[in-house]
N, C-alpha and C positions, 0 to 999 in steps of 0.2 A: 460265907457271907450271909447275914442275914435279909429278910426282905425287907426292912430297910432303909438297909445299905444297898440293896438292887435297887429300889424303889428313886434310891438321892441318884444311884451311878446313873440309868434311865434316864432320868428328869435333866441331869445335869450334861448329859451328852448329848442330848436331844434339843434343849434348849441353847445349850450352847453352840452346835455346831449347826441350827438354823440364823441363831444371830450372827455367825460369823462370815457366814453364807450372804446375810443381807448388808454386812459391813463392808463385805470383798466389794457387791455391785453399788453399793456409794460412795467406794474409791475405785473402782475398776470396770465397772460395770458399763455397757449400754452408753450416758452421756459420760460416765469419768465423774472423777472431783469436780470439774465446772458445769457439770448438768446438775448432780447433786447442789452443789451451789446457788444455780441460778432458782432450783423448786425450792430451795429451803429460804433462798431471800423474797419468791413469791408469796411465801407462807408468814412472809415478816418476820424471819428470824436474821438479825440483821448482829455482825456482817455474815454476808451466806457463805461464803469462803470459809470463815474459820469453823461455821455450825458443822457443815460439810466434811472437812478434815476430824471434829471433834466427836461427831457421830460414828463417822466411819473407824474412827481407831478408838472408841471404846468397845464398840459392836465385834469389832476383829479380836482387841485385847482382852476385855469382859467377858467375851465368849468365848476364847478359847481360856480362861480362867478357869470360867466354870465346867467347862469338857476337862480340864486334869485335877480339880477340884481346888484349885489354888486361892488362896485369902477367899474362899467361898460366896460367904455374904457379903462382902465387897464387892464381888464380882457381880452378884444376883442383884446386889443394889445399883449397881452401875448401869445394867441393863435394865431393869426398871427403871428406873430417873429415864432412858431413852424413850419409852413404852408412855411413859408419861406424858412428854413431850410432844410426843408424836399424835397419842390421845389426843390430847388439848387442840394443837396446830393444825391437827390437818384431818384428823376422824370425827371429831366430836359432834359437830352440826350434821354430820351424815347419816344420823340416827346408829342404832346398832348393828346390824348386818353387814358383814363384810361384804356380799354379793350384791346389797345396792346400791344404788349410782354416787358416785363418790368415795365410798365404802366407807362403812361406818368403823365403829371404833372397837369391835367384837374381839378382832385377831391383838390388838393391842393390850385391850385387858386382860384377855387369857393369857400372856405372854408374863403381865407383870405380875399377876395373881401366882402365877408357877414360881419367879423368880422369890416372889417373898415366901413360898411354901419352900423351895428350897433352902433359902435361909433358916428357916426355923426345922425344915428336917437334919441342914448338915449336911458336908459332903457324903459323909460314908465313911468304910473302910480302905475304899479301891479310888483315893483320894493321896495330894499330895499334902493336904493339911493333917492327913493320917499319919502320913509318911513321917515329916516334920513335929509332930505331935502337937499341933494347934487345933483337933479335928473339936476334939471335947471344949478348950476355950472359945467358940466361936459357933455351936450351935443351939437347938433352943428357942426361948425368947430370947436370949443376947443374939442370937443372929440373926432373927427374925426382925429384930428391932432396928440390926445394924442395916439390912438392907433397906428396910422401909423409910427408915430416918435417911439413908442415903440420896433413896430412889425419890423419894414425895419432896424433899428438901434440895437435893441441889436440883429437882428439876422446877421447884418452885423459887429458887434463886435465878435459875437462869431463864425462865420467864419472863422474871419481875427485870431483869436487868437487860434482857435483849430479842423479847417478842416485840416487834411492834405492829402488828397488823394495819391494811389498810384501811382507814375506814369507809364504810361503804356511805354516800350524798343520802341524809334523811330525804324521804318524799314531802312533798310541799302540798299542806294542809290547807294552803287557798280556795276558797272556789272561785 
């Protein structure tokens, strides 16, 4: 194996099987499905129930994708478009540092930046898109592309179509 193909195997198991780790605890976790639900309907992603279910089984499926390296950049773009979301919704005003109050959006973007580096590196050899021989049609720029058009686009559809944050009473400029 060359390094890589160490380098995608690494990235792709490591990333994967933390996402799938954070997919278990927002369907299984701590409150379950309807604690994930009720923070994801706090956050205005409305309805929270289905964001809830929709997070947790990409996280689970997406990332166990990318741990056997399967449809790769699909996979890497799946989990980015989450990374995204998650950015925007609920890190983004907490400035950057994971470690302060709020936690910023630090852990989020190193998550999606990996995911589109794994797209444009490719699963590998120690891949099922190897196995199947899709490994070469699918990395590159074409899978660099495919995850990032994935990840930036359907997380900017699903935004556009079911953020709705609340908004906060402007202060009253009277004296």
């Amino acid at each position: 194996m060359t390094s890589p193909d160490t380098a995608a195997l690494v990235l792709r198991v490591i990333v994967g099987l933390t996402l799938v780790a954070h997919g278990y605890n927002h369907v299984l976790g701590g409150g379950g499905i309807k604690g994930t639900a009720g923070w994801f309907q706090s956050m205005g992603l409305r309805p929270g129930i289905v964001h809830a279910w929709a997070s947790g089984l990409v996280e689970l499926g997406a990332g166990f994708g990318l741990v056997f390296g399967f449809l790769t950049p699909f996979s890497a773009g799946a989990l980015m478009g989450t990374m995204v979301v998650a950015g925007i919704t609920a890190h983004r005003t907490n400035g950057f540092f994971i470690f302060r109050p709020g936690q910023g959006y630090e852990y989020v973007l190193m998550i999606g930046v990996v995911c589109a580096a794994i797209g444009i590196l490719g699963p590998g050899t120690a891949s099922l898109d190897h196995a199947i021989g899709i490994d070469t049609d699918l990395d590159g720029w074409v899978g660099g592309l495919i995850a990032v058009i994935l990840g930036i686009g359907g997380a900017a559809l699903l935004l556009a179509t079911s953020w709705r944050p609340e908004r906060k009473p402007a202060e009253s400029t009277q004296s």
